[in-house]
N, C-alpha and C positions, 0 to 999 in steps of 0.2 A: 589751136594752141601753139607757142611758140615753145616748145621743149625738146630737151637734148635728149637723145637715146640714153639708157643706163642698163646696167646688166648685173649690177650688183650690187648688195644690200649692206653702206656704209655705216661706222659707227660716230663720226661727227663730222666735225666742217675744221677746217684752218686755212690759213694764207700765211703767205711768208711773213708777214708784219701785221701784226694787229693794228686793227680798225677802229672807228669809232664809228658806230653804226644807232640809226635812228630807227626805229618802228611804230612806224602809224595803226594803232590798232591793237587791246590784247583780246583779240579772241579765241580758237582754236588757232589759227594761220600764227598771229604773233606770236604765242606763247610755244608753238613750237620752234619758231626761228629765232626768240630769245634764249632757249634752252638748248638748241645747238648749237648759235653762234657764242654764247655764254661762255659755257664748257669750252669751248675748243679759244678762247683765249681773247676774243675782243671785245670790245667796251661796249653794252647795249645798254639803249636808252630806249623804253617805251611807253607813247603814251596813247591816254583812253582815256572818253569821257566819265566812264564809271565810276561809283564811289569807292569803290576797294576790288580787291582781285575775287570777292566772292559771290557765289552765286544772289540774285534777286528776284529771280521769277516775277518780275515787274510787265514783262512783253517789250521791255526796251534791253536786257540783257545781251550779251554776244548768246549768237546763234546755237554755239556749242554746245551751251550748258543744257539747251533745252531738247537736244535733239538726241535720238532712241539709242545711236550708240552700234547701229545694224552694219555690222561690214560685208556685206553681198554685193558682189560683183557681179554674181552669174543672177542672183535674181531682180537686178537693177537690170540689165538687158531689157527688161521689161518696157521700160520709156527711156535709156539710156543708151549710146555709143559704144562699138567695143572699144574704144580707147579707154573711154572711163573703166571699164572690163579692166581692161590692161593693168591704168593706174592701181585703181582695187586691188589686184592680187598681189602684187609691188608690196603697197602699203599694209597686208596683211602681215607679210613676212616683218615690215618694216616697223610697224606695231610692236611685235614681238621682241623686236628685239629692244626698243624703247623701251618697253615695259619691264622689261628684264635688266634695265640698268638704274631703273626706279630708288630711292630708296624705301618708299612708302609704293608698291606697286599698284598699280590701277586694277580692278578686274577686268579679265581678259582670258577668254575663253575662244579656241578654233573648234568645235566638235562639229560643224555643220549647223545647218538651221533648215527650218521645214516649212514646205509651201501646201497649203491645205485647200482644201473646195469642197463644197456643200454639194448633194447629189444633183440637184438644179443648175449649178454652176461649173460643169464639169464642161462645156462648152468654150465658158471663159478660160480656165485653166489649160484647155486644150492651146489656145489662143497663146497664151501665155509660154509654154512650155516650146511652141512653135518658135517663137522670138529668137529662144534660146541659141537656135543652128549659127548665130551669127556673133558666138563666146569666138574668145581669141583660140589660137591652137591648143594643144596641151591642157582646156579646163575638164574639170571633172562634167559627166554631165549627170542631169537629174536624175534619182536613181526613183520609181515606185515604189508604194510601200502597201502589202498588204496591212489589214485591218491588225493585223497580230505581230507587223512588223512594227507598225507603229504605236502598240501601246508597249512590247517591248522597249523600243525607245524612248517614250513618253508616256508611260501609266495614267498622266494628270490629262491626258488628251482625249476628250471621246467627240461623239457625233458627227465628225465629218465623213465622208462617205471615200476620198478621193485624196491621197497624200502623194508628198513625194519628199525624198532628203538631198537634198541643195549641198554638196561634202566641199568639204574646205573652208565654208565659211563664217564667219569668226564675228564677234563682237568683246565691246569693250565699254565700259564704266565711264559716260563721259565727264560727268564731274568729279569723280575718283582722279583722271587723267587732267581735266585741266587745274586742278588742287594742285597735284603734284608734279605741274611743269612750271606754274607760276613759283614751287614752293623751294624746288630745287633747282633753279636758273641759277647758274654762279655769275655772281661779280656784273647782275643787272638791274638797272635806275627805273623802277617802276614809277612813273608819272602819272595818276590817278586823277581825276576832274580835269585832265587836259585834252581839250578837244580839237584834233589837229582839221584845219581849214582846206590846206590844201598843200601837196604835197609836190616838191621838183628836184631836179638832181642834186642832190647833196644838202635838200634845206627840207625844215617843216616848217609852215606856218600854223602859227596856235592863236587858239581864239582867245587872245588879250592882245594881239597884234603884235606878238614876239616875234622874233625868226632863229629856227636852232637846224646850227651848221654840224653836217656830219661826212665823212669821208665815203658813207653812202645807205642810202633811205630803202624801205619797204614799204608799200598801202596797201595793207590789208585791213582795210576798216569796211567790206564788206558795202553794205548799202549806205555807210559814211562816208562811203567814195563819192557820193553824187556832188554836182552836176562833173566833175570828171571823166567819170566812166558810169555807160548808159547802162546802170546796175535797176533792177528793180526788187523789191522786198514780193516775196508769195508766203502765205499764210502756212502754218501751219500748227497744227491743237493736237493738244494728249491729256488721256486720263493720266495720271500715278495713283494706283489702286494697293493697297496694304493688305494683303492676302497671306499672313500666316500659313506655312502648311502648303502651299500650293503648290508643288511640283514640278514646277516648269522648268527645263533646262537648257532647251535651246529656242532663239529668236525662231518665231511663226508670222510669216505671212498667211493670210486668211482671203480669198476674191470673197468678194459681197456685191453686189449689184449696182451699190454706191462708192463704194472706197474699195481700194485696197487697205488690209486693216491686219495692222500688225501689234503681235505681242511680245515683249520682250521682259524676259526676269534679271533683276537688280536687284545688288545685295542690299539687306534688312527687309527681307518679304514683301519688296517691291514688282509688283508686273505693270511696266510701261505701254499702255496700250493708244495706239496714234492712227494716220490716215497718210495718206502721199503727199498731197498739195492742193491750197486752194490760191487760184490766183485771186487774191485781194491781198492788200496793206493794211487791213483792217488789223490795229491791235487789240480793239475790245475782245474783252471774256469770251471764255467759249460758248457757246450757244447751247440752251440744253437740247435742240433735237441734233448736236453732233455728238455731245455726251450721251445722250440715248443711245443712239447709235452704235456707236465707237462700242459699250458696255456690253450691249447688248449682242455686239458679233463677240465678240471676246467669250462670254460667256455659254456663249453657245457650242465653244469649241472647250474651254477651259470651265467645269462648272465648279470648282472650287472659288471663282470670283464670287459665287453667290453671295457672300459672306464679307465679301470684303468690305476695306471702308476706302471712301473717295481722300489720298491722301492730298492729291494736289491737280488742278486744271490748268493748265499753261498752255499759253498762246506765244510765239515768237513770228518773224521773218527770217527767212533763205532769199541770201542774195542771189540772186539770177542773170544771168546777161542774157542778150534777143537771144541765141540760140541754143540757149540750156546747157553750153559745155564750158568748161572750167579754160581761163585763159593766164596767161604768166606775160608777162611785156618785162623785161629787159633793156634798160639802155646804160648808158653812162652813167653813173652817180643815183640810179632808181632803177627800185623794181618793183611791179604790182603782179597782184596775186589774185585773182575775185572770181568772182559766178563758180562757185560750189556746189551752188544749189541744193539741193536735198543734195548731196554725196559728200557732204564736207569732213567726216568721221572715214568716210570708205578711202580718199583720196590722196588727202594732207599731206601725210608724212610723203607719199611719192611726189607731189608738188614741189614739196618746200626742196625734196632733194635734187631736183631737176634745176630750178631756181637755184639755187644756191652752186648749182656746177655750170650754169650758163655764165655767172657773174664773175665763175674764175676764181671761188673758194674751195678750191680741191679736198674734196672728202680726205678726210684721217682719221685713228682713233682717238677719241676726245682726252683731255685731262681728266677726267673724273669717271672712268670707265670702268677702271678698279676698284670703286666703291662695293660694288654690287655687278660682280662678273657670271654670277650662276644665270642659266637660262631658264625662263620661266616655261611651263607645260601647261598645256590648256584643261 
């Protein structure tokens, strides 16, 4: 990655003279750099193929909306860099304080999140847990939980044999979040049905054969970067289960033999329950033996799913680049932003702030900071 060191956790972006600034893209990536460069005083234009700023669980949506919302740094180690490590814990703090300038805040919660194993799979987790020696300095490290430690923590949790609590790590409401970065962007040109072609210093091109001039561009369109940048789409499917009553308080990771399989609770008696990655581009439905699956680890840890009802099956793509780490290119008049991959919720907010100080918008506190100055509490 090409990014600049940082050491502190800003509250918006400015430049001496306002810009007129283009953004290729509203997914998670755009809608945070509309809503800081918004606020802090220059003109954003952006644009997306999509029909409107809201969610459509269609399998062609931006990534964001479909994805769990998990901010683990230390338990992404797992198939992840300690850079991305790094970025993560940045962006948890940096989260935070987003959310705390909200006027509609997102859910967002730091209490930790918990990695579980079956007594068969305690091998795996060994495995797993081993990865971990290679967290940046200063992270918390996995704590053990006896069996009374963790219903203490978790009542709603039984059957697993093998726990541990992951401390620090935090998650957040993605749709709650991207609602309300689209909702509260000040003073930005949301361009909707417009699918930008192809992206150069200071110009978009849009698929009616337009060209719109700006004093400087971002492409974050993810796998709409193609043939551009050698992005590729990896699959990814989730249940959303409507579990009244169910208990759960913090995001669980689960080893299974086939997936790593995580559950996460979302407000209105949502528990999100998904898998890491499959490489294919396949948009079709989800398939029912990954729904079996998926259902059937979750429940095994969680039995209050018993009951539940299937609220929703979603299929999306995670842009990727060949070596699974997140890249930022900086030039003259452009900048791109792509390969997320599975970490695009853990990462973002440190990305966009790295970018946005390479390009020589020197962080300040924004225009609209005073709205909403209390700090939120997980």
């Amino acid at each position: 990655m090409n990014l600049a060191p940082s050491t502190q956790h800003d509250r918006g972006v400015a430049a001496s003279a306002a810009l007129t600034i283009g953004i290729a893209g509203a997914g998670l990536l755009g809608r945070l750099l509309a809503w800081q460069l918004g606020r802090a005083g220059h003109r954003v234009s952006v644009f997306d193929p999509a029909g409107s700023a809201a969610p459509a669980f269609d399998g062609r949506q931006a990534a964001g909306f479909s994805a769990a919302g998990m901010l683990s740094p230390l338990a992404e180690l797992d198939t992840s860099s300690p850079q991305v490590a790094q970025l993560g814990w940045r962006s948890i703090a940096l989260w935070r304080d987003i959310v705390s300038r909200m006027a509609t805040p997102a859910h967002f919660r730091a209490d930790g999140s918990l990695l579980l194993a079956h007594r068969s799979d305690l091998g795996a987790a060994q495995r797993v847990l081993a990865r971990f020696a290679s967290a940046p300095a200063g992270t918390p490290a996995a704590l053990p939980l006896t069996p009374a430690e963790l219903a203490q923590l978790e009542p709603a949790l039984q059957g697993a044999a093998h726990a541990w609590l992951l401390p620090g790590e935090a998650q957040i409401d993605p749709i709650g979040a991207m609602q309300s970065l689209h909702a509260e962007a000040i003073d930005v040109h949301w361009n909707w049905r417009r699918r930008v072609t192809r992206v150069d210093a200071g110009s978009l091109a849009l698929d009616d054969g337009s060209q719109q001039r700006f004093d400087l561009v971002f492409d974050v369109r993810g796998t709409g970067s193609r043939p551009e940048v050698p992005v590729r789409g990896v699959r990814g499917e989730t249940a959303w289960l409507h579990a009244p009553g169910h208990g759960l308080t913090r995001p669980v990771r689960l080893l299974h033999p086939r997936h790593r399989v995580y559950l996460v609770p979302r407000p209105g008696d949502i528990v999100l329950v998904g898998a890491s990655e499959i490489e294919s581009e396949d948009r079709s439905p989800v398939s029912v033996r990954s729904a079996v699956e998926l259902m059937s680890a979750a429940h095994s840890v969680l039995p209050a799913l018993a009951e539940a009802r299937i609220h929703r099956l979603d299929v999306n793509l995670r842009p990727a680049l060949p070596d699974n780490e997140p890249h930022v290119e900086v030039s003259a008049g452009r900048v791109r932003i792509n390969g997320l991959f599975r970490h695009g919720w853990l990462i973002a907010p440190a990305l966009v702030e790295d970018a946005l100080r390479e390009c020589g918008l020197a962080p300040q506190p924004d225009r609209a900071a005073s709205s909403n100055p209390e700090p939120i509490h997980g």
